[in-house]
N, C-alpha and C positions, 0 to 999 in steps of 0.2 A: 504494500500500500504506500503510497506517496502524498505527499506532506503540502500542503498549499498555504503559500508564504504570501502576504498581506501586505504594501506598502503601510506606512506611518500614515499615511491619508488615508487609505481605505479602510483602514483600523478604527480611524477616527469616524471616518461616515458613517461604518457601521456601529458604532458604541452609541451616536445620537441616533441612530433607528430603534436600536434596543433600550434605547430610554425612551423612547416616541411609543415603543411597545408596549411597556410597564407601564407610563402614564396613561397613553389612552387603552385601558380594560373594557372588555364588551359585557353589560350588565348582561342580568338572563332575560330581558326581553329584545338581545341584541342593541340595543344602543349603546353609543360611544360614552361611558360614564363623566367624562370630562365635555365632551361636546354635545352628547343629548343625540344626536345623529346617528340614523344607520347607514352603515359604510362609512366610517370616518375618514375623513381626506387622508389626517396624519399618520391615523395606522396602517391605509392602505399604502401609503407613501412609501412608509418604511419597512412595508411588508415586500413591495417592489424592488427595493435596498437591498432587501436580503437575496431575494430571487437572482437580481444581476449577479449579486457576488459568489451565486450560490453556496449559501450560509444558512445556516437554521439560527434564529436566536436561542441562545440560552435563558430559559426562564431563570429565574430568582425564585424561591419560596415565599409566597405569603405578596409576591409583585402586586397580583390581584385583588386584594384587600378583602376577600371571602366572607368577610364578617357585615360587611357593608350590602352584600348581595340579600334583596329579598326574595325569600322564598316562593316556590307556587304550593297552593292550593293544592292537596292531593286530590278531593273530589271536582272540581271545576276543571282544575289544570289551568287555570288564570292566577294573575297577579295580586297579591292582597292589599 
């Protein structure tokens, strides 16, 4: 397997895509929890970021703030 080396720039574009990542989080009914938005510009921006450089981001534990997501309804399956 062989090793894919990153200039100091691309290093860097990618670190604020992965921070574009972890800020904008998708609640569960899809929208961008920082923009309110479905499809958010910035995540998809930096989702694009990744794909050029062919990169996966690295999640962070806990990035998503889990605790803030509201639950669905078991019987409805709507938002409370």
């Amino acid at each position: 397997m062989t090793g894919l080396y990153l200039s100091r720039e691309a290093a860097k574009i990618l670190a604020m895509a992965r921070s574009a990542i972890d800020v904008h989080t998708v609640a569960l009914d899809g929208r961008c929890q920082v923009c309110g938005s479905v499809g958010c510009a910035a995540r998809t921006a930096a989702q694009a970021t990744f794909a050029r450089y062919h990169q996966l981001p690295h999640r962070r534990p806990g990035a998503t703030h889990p605790e803030t997501l509201v639950p669905l309804r078991a019987s409805s399956g709507q938002l409370q």
